[in-house]
N, C-alpha and C positions, 0 to 999 in steps of 0.2 A: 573125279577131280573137278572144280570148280576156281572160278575167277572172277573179282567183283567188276562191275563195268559202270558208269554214268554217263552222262552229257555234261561236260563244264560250260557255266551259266554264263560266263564273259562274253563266248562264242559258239558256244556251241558243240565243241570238240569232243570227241568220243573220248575217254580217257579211263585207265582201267587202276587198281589201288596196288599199293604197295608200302607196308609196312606204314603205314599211317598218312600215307600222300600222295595224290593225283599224278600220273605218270599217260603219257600220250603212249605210245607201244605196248603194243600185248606180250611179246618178246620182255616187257620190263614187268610183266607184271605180276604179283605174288601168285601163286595157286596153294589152292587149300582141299583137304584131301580130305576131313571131316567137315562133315554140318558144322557143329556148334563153332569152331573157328571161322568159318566164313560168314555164318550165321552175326557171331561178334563183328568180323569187321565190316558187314551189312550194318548193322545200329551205328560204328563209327561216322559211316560213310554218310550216311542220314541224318547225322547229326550237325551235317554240314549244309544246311539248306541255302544259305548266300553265295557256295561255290560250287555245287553239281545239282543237277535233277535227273529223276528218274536211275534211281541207283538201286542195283538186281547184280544177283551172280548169276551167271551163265555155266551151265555144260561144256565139259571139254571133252572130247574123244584124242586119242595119238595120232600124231601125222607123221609121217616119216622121222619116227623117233625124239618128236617135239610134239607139245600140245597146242592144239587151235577149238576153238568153238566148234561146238558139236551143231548150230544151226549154221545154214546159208546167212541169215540175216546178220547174225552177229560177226561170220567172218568179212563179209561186207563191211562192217561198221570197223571192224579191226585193220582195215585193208587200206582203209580211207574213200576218197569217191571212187567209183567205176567208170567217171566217164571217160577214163583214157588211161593206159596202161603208165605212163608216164606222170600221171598226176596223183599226189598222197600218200600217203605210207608205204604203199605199193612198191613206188619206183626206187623205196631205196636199196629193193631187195635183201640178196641175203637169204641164209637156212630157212630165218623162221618166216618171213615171208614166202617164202618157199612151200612152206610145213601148211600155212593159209590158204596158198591156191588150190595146193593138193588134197585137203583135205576134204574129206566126204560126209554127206547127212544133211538134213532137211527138216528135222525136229524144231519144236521151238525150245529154246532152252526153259525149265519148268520155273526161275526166276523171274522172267518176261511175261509166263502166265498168271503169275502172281502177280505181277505188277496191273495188265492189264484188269485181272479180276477184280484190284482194288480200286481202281478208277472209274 
């Protein structure tokens, strides 16, 4: 399972896709089960260069019965900042916030190494 991710370019905001549009919550966000679908909506996503950069799917592993990103990095980035339990996506909690903390792995997701590779 897989989930597309960017940076939206206004601010900066980690933001994941859905069905053709930028969505700030991982919880909101499509997942795709095959390559060539995610694959497709990677070319959408990039075809968007005046509203996100750096746009890769990510790894997902199960969390207590919800999916979260298979690396530490990316569930960070889905969490919003770390520096206080109270600030970012984090605090609004909830299941799949919940599904995010709990969830385990250290992997890079192989999207990210793609990305890096091409730079």
């Amino acid at each position: 399972m897989k989930a597309l991710t960017a940076n939206r370019l206004d601010d900066g905001e980690v933001v994941f896709w859905k069905a053709g549009q930028w969505v700030e919550r991982f919880a909101d966000a499509e997942l795709f089960s095959d390559d060539p679908t995610g694959e497709a909506a990677e070319g959408q996503g990039k075809s968007q260069p005046n509203t996100v950069i750096d746009v890769y799917l990510i790894d997902l592993i199960e969390s207590e019965g919800l999916w979260a990103p298979l690396s530490y990095r990316e569930r960070i980035r889905a969490l919003g900042p770390p520096n206080h339990p109270g600030h970012g996506k984090q605090a609004e909690g909830g299941a799949a916030i919940e599904a995010l903390m709990h969830a385990t792995g250290a992997s890079r997701s192989t999207g990210r190494v793609n990305l890096i590779k091409r730079k």
